[in-house]
C-alpha positions, 0 to 999 in steps of 0.5 A: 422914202416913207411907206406912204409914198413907197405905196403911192409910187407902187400903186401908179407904177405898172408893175409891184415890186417883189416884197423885201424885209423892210416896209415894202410888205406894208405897201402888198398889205395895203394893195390887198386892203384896197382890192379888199374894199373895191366891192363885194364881188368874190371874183374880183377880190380873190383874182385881185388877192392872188395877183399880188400875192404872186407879184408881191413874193415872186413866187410861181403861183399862189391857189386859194382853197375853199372848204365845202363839206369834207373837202377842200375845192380849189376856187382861185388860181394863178395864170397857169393853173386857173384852168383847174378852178373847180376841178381839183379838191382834196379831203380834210387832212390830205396833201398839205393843204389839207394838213393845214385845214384840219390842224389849224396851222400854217405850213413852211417848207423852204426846200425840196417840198416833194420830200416833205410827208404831208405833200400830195403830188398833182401832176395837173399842178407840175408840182415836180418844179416846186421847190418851197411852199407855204400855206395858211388857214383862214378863219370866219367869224367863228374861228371856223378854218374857211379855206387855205391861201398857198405859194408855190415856188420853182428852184432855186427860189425859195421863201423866206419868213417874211413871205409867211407873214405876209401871207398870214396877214393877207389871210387875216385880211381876207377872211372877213371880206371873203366871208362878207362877199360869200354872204352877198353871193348867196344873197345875191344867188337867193335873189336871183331865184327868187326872181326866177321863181317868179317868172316861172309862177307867171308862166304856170299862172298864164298856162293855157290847160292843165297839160301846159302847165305841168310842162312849164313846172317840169321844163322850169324845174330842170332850168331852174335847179340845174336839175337832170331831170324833173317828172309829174305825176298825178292821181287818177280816178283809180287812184293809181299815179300817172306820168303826165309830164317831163324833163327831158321827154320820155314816153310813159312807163306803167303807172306806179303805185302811190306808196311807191314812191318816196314822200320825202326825196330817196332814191325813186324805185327801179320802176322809175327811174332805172337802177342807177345808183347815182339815181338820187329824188327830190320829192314834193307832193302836189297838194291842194287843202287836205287833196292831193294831186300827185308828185314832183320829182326831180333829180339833184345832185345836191340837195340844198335847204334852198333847193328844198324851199324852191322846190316846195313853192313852185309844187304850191303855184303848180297845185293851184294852176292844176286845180284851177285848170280842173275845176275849169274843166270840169265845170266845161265838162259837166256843161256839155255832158248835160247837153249831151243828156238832154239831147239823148232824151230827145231822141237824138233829135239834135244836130249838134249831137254827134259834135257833143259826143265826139268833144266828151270822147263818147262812141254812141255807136258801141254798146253802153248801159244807162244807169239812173241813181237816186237815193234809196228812200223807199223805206217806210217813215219808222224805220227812218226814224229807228236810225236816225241816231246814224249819221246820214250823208249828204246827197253830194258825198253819196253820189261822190262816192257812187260816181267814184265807183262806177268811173273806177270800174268803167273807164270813160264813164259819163255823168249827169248830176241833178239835185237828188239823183244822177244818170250815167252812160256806162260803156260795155267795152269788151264785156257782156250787159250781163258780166257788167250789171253783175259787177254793178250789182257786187258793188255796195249801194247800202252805205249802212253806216250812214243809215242811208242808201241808193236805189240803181236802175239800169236799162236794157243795153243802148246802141245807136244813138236813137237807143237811148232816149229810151234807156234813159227812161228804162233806168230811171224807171227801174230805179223808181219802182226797182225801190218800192218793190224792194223796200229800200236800196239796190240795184234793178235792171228794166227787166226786173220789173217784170209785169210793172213795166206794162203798167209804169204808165197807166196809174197816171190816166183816166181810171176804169172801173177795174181801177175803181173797184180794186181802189175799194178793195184796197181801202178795204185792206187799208181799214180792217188790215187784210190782204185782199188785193194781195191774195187777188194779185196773186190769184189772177198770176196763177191763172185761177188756179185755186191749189197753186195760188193757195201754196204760193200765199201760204194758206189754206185753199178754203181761206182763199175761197173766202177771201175771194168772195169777199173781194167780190162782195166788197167791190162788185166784180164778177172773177167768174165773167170779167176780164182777167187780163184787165183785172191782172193790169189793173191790180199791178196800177192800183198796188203801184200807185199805192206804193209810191204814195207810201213811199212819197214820191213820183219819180225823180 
């Protein structure tokens, strides 16, 4: 019979025949071509490989053996054994497979093969029945040993050298389809993720807020990596991270530093997650531009190129679903803060007023300061232009930094932002208006560097949501003339405004003739450079007393005098007859009045 029909005839026989030294070993040979050119699923090759390895040397069974790293992992066995597929490996160099991957060379032991050195015993494997065995290398495209194919035979078979050939031709056979289904797995593997990736890119996109979706990245993180764990954390105003969510729950620990964690996998710090040292990290950060966010950190308990890649696209979906959620919030947040302002300015007048608080988390019934900030721009023209040279902020960047430094100090701050100035509500907590102002007087509103700064004003303590309409008008008040009275930034509570705060409304009305006659006074100074409403202002604070105003203005107390009868003559007042008090009032309106239109401006 020839070796064709000897083929056909095994091929639709039920069973293979065991191979002989003449030609039924070209008939094994081309069985394993054809399981070979079935399809790319590996499976089904190495199932099909060891099956008529086994049936074609009538051997008790046949492992086929994968390199992975350092090691070899057993990837296919015969019937017995295929149980232990992927739960026994041996290092390069060890047992005789081992031997056989490091050397390069095939191995034949035809009897008592436990006596043989490179043997290594696996009682799993019952290798105490083995009698002979034979194993052969198989090389990839660039003659790189890829696995090992081994026979194993129970007394008192034992193999011969045709069962060596045949196995190196099989093994020959095999490295390229092996190869070849090795790369479509991966691809078929990369695809799959691919797909995964997507399906996780639409949950995070559809996630409802900024909490959904950072669940959706950590639960799809876990699921899609085979991770044991996946944590977010995000930045927070006080720049300091914080645990938003994770796979498995677990309650929140203390916030951890930024440079404590690793940028680029490591282990994560005890802090965080225990001090296992099998604890290993994946870290990608949460970046949006040159922002950014917080972190993604997961457990792997190897690290891949294509778990790297993965990780690294759904932390960039994840940074855009955070930052679109904030921005939406934000912008929700800003919206109903204005509402709640405005709805303070008019004496909580508004019925919806309690409904706004409690969606902002605002107690209007706890103590709190209102703060109004605007830039310091009381300072006279020539000295804006000696700095000019300085680069000078935009409004948005020193309010950025102002509110930054305010809502570090003072959790659950609220803020309203207009075109030139801001306002906000400053909750006192367990601290007194004293210790608070203290701490906002410490902080630094010159911002010399940009040759510019901010003028704060903060009101007497609000309780009560009737309270802060006033506070309101108190700060932007003190923010006002708190700057003209100092000439540039700082900060200024109601209080210090001392006497002007009897005055702030009175330079707006019908003009009196105190007001009228300190006017001439006033553009008296303005004409010939003196200083009679200074000396009139001071003279009428010390109560006429002639010595003690002499000694606060520093002159002589005939120059006072002189001056004095000067201002009499210049604007027709009698100081011996008229109202001192009205005069007092009507001195502090005229210098008011007069030092905003130098300073430009009627309030904010």
């Amino acid at each position: 019979m020839s070796s064709a029909s000897r083929y056909e005839a095994d091929r639709q026989g039920s069973s293979l025949k065991p191979v002989r030294e003449d030609d039924g070993e070209l008939a094994y040979l081309y069985r394993v071509i054809e399981t070979i050119g079935s399809g790319p699923d590996l499976e089904a090759i190495l199932r099909g490989v060891v099956h008529l390895a086994t049936e074609a040397t009538g051997c008790h069974a046949c492992l086929i053996w994968f390199v992975e790293g350092e090691r070899l992992v057993l990837r296919s066995s015969s019937t017995p054994y295929d149980h232990l597929v992927g739960g026994i490996s041996v290092g390069l160099g060890e047992g005789l497979v081992g031997w056989v991957a490091k050397t390069r060379r095939a191995a034949f032991i035809r009897e008592k093969a436990l006596e043989d050195p490179r043997v290594r015993y696996f009682p799993e494997l019952e290798e105490e029945r083995f009698q002979s065995l034979v194993s052969v290398p198989m090389f990839d495209r660039n003659a790189d040993v890829m696995g090992v194919i081994s026979l194993h035979a129970e007394a008192p078979h034992e193999f011969a050298r045709a069962h060596l050939d045949f196995l190196e031709n099989t093994a020959s056979l095999m490295a390229g389809a092996v190869e070849n289904a090795r790369l479509y797995e991966q691809a078929t593997a990369r695809v799959t993720l691919l797909r995964q990736v997507s399906e996780l890119s639409q949950r995070i996109a559809s996630a409802a807020s900024v909490d959904a979706v950072l669940q959706a990245v950590s639960d799809g993180a876990v699921s899609l990596l085979g991770a044991d764990r996946a944590e977010i954390y995000l930045l927070e105003s006080d720049e300091r991270l914080s645990l938003r969510a994770a796979s498995p729950a677990r309650s929140r620990g203390a916030s951890p530093e930024p440079e404590i964690l690793p940028a680029h996998g490591g282990k994560l710090p005890e802090p965080i997650w225990g001090s296992s040292e099998d604890t290993a990290a994946n870290v990608v950060p949460l970046i949006i531009g040159d922002e950014r966010l917080g972190l993604l950190a997961v457990s792997l308990a190897d690290t891949t190129p294509e778990a790297a890649t993965t990780l690294s696209a759904v932390a960039a979906h994840a940074s855009v679903a955070i930052r679109r959620h904030q921005v939406i919030e934000s912008l929700q947040e800003t919206n109903l803060a204005k509402d709640l302002f405005h709805a303070l300015a008019a004496d909580g007048s508004r019925s919806d007023l309690s409904d706004l608080a409690d969606r902002l988390s605002i107690d209007l019934d706890a103590p709190h300061l209102v703060l109004h900030v605007k830039e310091g721009g009381a300072a006279p023209r020539k000295r804006a232009r000696d700095t000019s040279a300085h680069r000078r902020l935009p409004w948005r960047a020193l309010a950025g930094q102002a509110e930054a430094r305010l809502a570090g100090r003072f959790r659950g701050s609220l803020f309203d932002h207009h075109e030139r100035s801001f306002r906000a509500l400053v909750p006192l907590a367990d601290e007194s208006p004293q210790q608070a102002i203290e701490a906002i007087r410490e902080m630094d509103w010159s911002n010399e560097q940009a040759a510019t700064g901010l003028s704060v004003g903060v009101s007497n303590p609000c309780l009560g949501t009737r309270s802060f309409a006033k506070g309101l008008r108190e700060a932007a008040s003190a923010a006002e003339v708190g700057a003209l009275i100092r000439g540039g930034p700082g900060v200024a509570t109601y209080d210090d405004l001392g006497p002007y705060r009897y005055v702030l409304g009175s330079e707006e009305g019908d003009r009196d003739r105190f007001q009228q006659a300190l006017q001439m006074v006033l553009e008296y100074d303005e004409r010939r450079g003196t200083q009679l409403l200074h000396t009139l202002e001071g003279y009428l604070d010390h109560r006429g007393n002639v010595v003690a105003t002499a000694r606060a203005l520093f002159i002589h107390a005939n120059t006072l005098r002189q001056r004095l009868d000067r201002i009499q003559r210049v604007s027709g007042l009698d100081l011996e007859a008229d109202d001192w008090l009205s005069l007092a009032v009507a001195a502090k309106v005229v210098k008011l009045r007069k030092m905003r239109e130098t300073a430009g401006t009627k309030g904010d």
